[in-house]
ZAMARGU-4260 file (C-alpha; in steps of 0.2 Angstrom, whole numbers, plus 5000, padded with zeros to 4 digits):
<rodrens>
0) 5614/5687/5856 | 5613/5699/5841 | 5626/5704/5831 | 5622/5723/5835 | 5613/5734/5842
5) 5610/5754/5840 | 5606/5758/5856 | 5599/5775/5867 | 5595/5786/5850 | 5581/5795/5842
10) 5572/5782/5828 | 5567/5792/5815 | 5561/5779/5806 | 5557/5783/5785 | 5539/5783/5788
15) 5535/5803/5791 | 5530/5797/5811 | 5538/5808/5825 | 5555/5802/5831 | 5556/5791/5846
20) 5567/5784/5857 | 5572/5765/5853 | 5584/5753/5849 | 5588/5743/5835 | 5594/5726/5831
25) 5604/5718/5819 | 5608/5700/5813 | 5615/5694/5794 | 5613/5713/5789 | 5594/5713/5792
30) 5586/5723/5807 | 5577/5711/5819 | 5571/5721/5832 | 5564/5740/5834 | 5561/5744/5853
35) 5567/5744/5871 | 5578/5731/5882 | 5583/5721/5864 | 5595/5708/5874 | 5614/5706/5874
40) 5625/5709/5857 | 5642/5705/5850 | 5643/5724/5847 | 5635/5740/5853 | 5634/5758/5846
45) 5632/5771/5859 | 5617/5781/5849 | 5613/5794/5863 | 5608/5813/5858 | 5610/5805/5841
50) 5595/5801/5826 | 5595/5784/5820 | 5588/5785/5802 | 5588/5772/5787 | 5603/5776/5774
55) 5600/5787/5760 | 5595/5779/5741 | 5601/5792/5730 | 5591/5791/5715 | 5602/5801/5703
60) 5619/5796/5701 | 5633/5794/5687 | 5646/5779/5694 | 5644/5771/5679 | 5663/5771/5676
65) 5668/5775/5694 | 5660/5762/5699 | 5674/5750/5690 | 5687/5758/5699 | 5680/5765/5717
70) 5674/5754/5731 | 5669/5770/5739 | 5659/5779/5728 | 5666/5795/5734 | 5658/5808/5738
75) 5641/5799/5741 | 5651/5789/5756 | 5652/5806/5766 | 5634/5811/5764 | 5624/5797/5773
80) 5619/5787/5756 | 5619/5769/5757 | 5610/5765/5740 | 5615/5774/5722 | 5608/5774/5706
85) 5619/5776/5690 | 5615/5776/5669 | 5604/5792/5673 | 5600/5807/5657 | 5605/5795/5646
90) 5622/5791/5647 | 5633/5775/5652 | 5646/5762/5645 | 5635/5748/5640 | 5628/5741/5628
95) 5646/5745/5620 | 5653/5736/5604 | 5672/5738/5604 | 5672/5753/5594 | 5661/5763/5602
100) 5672/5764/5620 | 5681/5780/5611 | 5665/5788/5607 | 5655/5784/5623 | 5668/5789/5634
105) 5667/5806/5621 | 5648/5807/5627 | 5651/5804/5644 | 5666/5820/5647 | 5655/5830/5638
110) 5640/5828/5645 | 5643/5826/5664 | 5660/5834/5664 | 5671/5814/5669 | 5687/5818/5663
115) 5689/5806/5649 | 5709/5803/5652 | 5703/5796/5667 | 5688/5785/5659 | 5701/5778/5647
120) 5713/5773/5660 | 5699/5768/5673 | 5686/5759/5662 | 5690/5738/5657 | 5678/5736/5646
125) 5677/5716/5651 | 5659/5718/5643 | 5650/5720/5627 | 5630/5718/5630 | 5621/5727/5648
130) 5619/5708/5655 | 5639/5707/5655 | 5640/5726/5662 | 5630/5720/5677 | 5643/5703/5677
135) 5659/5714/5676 | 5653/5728/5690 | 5646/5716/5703 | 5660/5706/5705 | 5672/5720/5710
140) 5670/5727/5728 | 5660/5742/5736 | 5656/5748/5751 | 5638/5756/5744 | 5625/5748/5737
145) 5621/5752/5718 | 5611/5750/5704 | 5611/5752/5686 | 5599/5759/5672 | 5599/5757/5654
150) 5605/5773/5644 | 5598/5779/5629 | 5614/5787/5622 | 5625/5771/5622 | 5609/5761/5617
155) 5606/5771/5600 | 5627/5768/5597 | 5626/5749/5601 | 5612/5748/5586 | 5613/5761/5572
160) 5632/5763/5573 | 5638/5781/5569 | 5617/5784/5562 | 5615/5784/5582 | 5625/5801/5583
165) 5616/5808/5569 | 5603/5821/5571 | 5600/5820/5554 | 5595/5799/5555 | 5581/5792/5561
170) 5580/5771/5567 | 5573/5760/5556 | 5557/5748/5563 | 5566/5734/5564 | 5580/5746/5574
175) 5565/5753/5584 | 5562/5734/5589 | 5578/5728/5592 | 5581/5745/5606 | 5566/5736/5615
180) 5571/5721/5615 | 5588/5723/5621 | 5579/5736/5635 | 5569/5723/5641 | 5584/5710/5642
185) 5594/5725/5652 | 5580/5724/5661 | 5577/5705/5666 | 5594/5705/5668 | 5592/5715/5683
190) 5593/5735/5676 | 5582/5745/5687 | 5577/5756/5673 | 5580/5766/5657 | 5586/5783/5655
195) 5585/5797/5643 | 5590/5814/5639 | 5581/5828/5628 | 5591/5841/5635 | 5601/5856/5624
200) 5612/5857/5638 | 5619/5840/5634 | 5634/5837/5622 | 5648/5827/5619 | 5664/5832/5621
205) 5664/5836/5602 | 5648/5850/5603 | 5637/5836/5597 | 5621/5836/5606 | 5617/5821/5615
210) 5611/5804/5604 | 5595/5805/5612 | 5590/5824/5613 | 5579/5822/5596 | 5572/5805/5596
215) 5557/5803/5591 | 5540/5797/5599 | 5540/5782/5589 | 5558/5777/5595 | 5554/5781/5614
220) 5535/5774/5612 | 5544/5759/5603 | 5556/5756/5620 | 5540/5759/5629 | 5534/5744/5624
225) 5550/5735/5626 | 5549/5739/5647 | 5531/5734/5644 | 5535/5717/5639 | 5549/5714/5652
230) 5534/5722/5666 | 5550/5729/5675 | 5560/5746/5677 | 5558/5762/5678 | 5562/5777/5667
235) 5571/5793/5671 | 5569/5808/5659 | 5578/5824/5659 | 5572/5838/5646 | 5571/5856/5642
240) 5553/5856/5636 | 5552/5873/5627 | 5539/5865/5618 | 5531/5861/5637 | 5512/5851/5632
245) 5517/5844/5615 | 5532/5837/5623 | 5524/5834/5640 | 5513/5822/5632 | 5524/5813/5623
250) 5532/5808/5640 | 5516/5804/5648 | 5513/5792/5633 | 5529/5784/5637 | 5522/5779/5656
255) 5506/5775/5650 | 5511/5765/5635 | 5524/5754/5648 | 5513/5754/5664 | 5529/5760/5673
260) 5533/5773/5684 | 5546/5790/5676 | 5552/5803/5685 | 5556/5818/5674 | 5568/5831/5681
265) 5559/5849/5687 | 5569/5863/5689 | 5567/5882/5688 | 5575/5887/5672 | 5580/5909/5671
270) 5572/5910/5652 | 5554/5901/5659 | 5555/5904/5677 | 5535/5897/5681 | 5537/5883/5669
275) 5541/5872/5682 | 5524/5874/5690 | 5514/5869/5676 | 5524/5855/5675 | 5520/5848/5692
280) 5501/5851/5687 | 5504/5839/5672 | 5512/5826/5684 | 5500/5828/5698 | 5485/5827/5684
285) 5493/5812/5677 | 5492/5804/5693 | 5474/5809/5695 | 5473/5795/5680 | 5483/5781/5686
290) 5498/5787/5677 | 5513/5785/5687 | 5524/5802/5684 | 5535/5809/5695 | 5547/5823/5695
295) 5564/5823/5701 | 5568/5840/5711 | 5585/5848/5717 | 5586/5857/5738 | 5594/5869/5734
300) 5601/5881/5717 | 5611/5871/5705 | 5626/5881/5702 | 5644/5883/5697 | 5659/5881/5708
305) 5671/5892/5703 | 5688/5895/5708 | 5707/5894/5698 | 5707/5875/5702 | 5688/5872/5695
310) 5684/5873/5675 | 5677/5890/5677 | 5680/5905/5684 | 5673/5925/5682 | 5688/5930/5675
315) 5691/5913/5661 | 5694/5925/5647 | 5703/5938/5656 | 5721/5939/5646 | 5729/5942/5662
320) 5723/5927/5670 | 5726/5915/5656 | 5744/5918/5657 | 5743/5912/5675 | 5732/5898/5675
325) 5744/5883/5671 | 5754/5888/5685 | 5755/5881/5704 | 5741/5889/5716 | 5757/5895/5724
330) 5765/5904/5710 | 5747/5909/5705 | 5744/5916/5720 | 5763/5926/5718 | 5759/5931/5703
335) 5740/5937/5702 | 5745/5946/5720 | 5759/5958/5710 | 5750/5975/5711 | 5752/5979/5691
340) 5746/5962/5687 | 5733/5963/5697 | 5726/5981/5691 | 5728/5972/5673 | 5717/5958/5680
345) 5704/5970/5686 | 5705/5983/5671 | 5701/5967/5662 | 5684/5962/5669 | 5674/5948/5674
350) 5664/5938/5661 | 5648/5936/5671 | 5636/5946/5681 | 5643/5950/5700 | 5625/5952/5705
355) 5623/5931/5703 | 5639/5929/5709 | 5642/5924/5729 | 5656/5918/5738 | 5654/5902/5743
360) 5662/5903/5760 | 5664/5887/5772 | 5653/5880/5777 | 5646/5885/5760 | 5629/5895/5757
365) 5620/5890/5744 | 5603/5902/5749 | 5613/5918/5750 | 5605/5936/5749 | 5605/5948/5737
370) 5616/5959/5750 | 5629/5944/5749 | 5631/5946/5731 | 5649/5951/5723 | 5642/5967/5717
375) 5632/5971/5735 | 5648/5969/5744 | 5660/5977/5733 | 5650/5991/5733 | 5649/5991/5751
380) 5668/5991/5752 | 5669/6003/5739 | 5678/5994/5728 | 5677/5987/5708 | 5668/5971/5708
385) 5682/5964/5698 | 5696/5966/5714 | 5682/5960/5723 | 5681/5945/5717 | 5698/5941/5715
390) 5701/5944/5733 | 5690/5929/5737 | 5699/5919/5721 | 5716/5921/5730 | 5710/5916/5751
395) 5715/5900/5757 | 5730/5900/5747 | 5721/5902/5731 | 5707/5889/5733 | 5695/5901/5736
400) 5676/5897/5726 | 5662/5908/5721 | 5647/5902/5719 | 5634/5904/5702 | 5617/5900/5703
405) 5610/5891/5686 | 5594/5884/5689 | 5585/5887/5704 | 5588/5904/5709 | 5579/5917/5696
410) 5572/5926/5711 | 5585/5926/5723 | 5577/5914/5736 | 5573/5895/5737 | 5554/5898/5740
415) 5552/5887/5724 | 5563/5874/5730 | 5552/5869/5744 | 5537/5871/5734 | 5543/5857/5725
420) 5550/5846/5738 | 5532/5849/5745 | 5525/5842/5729 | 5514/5825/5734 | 5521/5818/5718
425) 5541/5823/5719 | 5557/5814/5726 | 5572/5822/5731 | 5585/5819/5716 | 5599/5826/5703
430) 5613/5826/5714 | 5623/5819/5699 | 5636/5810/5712 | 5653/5806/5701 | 5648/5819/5687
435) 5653/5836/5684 | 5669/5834/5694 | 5676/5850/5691 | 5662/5862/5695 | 5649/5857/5704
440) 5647/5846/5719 | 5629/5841/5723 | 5631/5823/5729 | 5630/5833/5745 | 5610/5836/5742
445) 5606/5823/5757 | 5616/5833/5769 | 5609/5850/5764 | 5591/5845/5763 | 5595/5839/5781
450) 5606/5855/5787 | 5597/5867/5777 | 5578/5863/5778 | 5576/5855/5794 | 5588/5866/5803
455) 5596/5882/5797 | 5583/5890/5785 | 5571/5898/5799 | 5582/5916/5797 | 5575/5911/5778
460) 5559/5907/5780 | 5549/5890/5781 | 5558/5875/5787 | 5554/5857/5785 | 5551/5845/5801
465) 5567/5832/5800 | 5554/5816/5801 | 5549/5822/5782 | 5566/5824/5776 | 5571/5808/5780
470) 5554/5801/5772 | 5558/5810/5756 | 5576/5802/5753 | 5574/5786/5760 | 5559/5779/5762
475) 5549/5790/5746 | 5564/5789/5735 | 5568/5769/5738 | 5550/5766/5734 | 5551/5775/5716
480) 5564/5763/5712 | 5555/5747/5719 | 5567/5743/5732 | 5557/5737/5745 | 5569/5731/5757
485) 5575/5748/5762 | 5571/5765/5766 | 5562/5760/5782 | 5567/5755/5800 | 5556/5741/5805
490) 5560/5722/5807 | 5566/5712/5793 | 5571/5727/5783 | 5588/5729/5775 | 5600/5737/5790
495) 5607/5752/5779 | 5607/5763/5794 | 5612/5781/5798 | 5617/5786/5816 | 5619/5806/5815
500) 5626/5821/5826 | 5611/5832/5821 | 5616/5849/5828 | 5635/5846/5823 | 5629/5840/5803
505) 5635/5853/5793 | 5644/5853/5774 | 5662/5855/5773 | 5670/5865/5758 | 5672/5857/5740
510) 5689/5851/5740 | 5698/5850/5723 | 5709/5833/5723 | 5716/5826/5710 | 5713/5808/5712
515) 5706/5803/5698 | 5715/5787/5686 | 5727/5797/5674 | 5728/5811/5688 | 5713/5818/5684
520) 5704/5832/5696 | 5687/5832/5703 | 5676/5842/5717 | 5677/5830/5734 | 5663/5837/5746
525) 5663/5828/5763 | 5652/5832/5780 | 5653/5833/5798 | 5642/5825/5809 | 5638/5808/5802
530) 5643/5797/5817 | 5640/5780/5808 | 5632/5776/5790 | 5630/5755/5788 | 5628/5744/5775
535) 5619/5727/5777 | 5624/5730/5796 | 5641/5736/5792 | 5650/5750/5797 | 5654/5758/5781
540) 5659/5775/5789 | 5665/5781/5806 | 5666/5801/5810 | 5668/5806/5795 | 5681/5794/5786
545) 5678/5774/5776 | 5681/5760/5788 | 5687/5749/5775 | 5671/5740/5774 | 5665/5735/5756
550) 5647/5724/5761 | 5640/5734/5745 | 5630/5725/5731 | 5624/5726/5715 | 5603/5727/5717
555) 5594/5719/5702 | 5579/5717/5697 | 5569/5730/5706 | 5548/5726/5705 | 5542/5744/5710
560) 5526/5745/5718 | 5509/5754/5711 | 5511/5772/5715
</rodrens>
């Protein structure tokens, strides 16, 4: 008798082959049979008019910290992701000498937006060295699966000290040797990578730009060789590239150098709009010589959430609304209403353009039209695109959110966006899950690429077949990290399992909680339609909501396979 048994749904299975009817078994949280009339088991799930699909690896995660204090990994929980991976751009707790926690946790608010009050009440440092980090989070429980990368950031502090932080410094050869050694010990210790940021955008929470963003190519060639010699790991790099073939290269050198696969984040950026193309040509002509490059893509714009709750809002230097943003969203709400504070609010003006501004509406639209802009519909309603935007600010008892475009979105469409998930040489990624808490939410990626491109778009333009999406964020993205036990249905593979309400899946609005250790606030996305999401043959998820469940491991020690 099996333990259970999905039975009566669609299989799409991971491979890209066309959905069939079959059941599926489980025993000891593996599958052990695909197929028809599978025999008695201890339980049943009732699969029928439902997909059955492998669980989600999420290849682009920031837990690091969360990941001490969350069993659940919220949000990724509520988005059909069985597997995450932390440490990406850079950034993580370990390596950490004693007096670095201040200044990494400084790093970490700054550059993905983890409120540090709630990293300094959160984090218990029971580690010093990346071995001990993997020690200290594997022992606690979780209900996802999870995996850790080395950071470059936290690397350069554990071995030049304050020089780390120091754009000005450079690491000394026998520095430059000790960063690869202690990579490759992250690594046969069971880190699944390193990571690395060369990116303006990233700061500390003191304006300083991120440890990493001007290392040079004999410090990146130097770790290189460090994941050469552990013959392990990947690397994940996320850049800027204004410089685009000088820097490009220096990248590719780091693959080549190590052997090892790196994905490097793509995106479309408003000041180089077509860059992003020549960089697929550089990846998909590095893989025409055996190099093993891979960009990291985003569904859908990356964008800001904006409301009175988030960080951000159009109107965050406007005098009248400072005065009222430390109040209740009730007395807010009172107050912003009041006719002559309200004309003052409007006389005063929005900070940012209304034509790339959108409401986000519920469920949210993250491909909207020009004629859905702030502007377009004020216009239309004959009013100041100030009021306008208000209005929207102040619904639902003033948790209304407008949404921002920032990457992704230069020509108003997401044509390029499926160019790139197109892209022979691309995985789904950057949904920063557990970052950026207070204005943006994109740990919900899984369920849009599944809503959005296999679904909804057709009023947009080209839709994707669902046996390709599910490809891309299981089976493609599992096997850039080396995790060959899952991604895939088929016998003997690990039983992280999705069993989903296809033509009921759809996104629920950002929530703003305020749930963080030390009260801290963040964006909590969640979905509709995910009937069952298992781990190891558990049920981790049930309509919407955490059993309880906590089957979720630390995976070590990933061997990725020859791309």
């Amino acid at each position: 008798m099996h333990d259970l048994v999905i039975r009566g749904g669609t299989l799409i299975d991971g491979t890209g082959e066309a959905g069939r009817r079959a059941d599926v078994a489980i025993d000891d949280g593996l599958i052990t049979a695909v197929g028809e009339n599978l025999g008695p088991a201890s339980e049943e799930i009732d699969a029928t008019g439902l997909l059955v699909t492998p669980g989600f690896v999420d290849v682009h995660t920031h837990y690091d910290g969360q990941v001490t204090w969350d069993h659940l990994m919220e949000p990724s929980i509520y988005h059909g992701v069985t597997t995450v991976v932390m440490g990406n751009c850079g950034v993580g707790f370990a390596p950490a000498r004693p007096d670095r926690h201040e200044w990494l946790i400084g790093l970490m608010e700054g550059v993905e937006d983890i409120p540090g009050t709630a990293l300094e009440e959160g984090l218990t440092w029971d580690w010093e060295t990346f071995p001990e980090y993997l020690d200290a989070i594997e022992k606690k429980p979780h209900t996802l699966d999870f995996a850790a990368q080395m950071p470059h950031g936290a690397l350069r502090g554990y071995v030049m000290g304050d020089r780390g932080a120091d754009h000005n410094e450079r690491p000394s050869a026998t520095e430059i040797t000790e960063m690869a050694r202690l990579t490759k010990e992250a690594i046969e210790a069971g880190a699944v990578g390193f990571t690395t940021s060369r990116t303006v955008n990233h700061k500390s929470v003191d304006g300083a730009q991120t440890p990493s963003y001007t290392a040079t190519s004999a410090e990146l060639w130097g770790i290189a060789d460090g994941m050469k010699q552990a013959g392990a790991g990947v690397f994940e790099i996320v850049g800027d590239f204004p410089d685009l073939e000088p820097e490009f290269a220096m990248v590719r050198q780091m693959a080549e150098r190590s052997g090892r696969p790196l994905s490097v984040t793509v995106a479309q950026i408003n000041e180089r709009p077509e860059d992003w193309r020549r960089m697929l040509d550089l990846i998909s002509e590095a893989q025409a010589d055996g190099v093993a490059l891979h960009a990291q893509v985003a569904p859908r714009p990356v964008g800001v959430i904006m409301s009175f709750e988030a960080t951000f809002n159009p109107f965050i230097k406007n005098p009248a609304v400072l005065e009222a943003q430390e109040l209740s969203n009730a007395e807010r709400q009172e107050r912003l209403g009041d006719p002559q504070v309200r004309a003052q609010v409007v006389a005063g003006g929005m900070i940012m353009d209304p034509r790339r501004l959108y409401a986000l509406g519920d469920p949210p639209n993250y491909e909207p039209s020009e004629e859905e802009s702030i502007e377009a519909r004020a216009k239309a309603a004959g009013v100041d695109p100030a009021e306008f935007a208000l209005d929207i600010l102040l619904e639902e008892d003033g948790t209304g959110q407008i949404f921002m475009p920032a990457l992704n979105y230069f020509y108003g469409n997401s044509d390029h966006c499926l160019e790139m998930l197109k892209h022979p040489h691309s995985v789904p990624g950057l949904g920063d899950g557990g970052a950026h808490v207070s204005f943006i939410s994109d740990a919900s990626f899984s369920t849009y690429l599944l809503t959005h491109w296999a679904r909804d778009r057709k009023d947009r333009g080209e839709i994707l077949p669902v046996e390709y999406i599910i490809k891309r964020q299981a089976a493609d993205t599992a096997k850039l990290l080396g995790f060959s036990d899952r991604g895939i249905i088929a016998e003997g593979m690990k039983a992280d399992l999705n069993v989903i309400d296809f033509e009921a899946l759809n996104l629920s609005k950002p929530e703003m909680r305020y749930d963080l250790p030390a009260g801290g606030k963040r964006l909590v996305q969640k979905a509709r339609g995910y009937r069952y999401t298992l781990v190891s043959g558990e049920v981790v998820q049930k309509n919407g909501e955490p059993t309880g469940a906590t089957p979720g491991k630390l995976v070590r020690g990933a061997q990725p396979a020859p791309a």
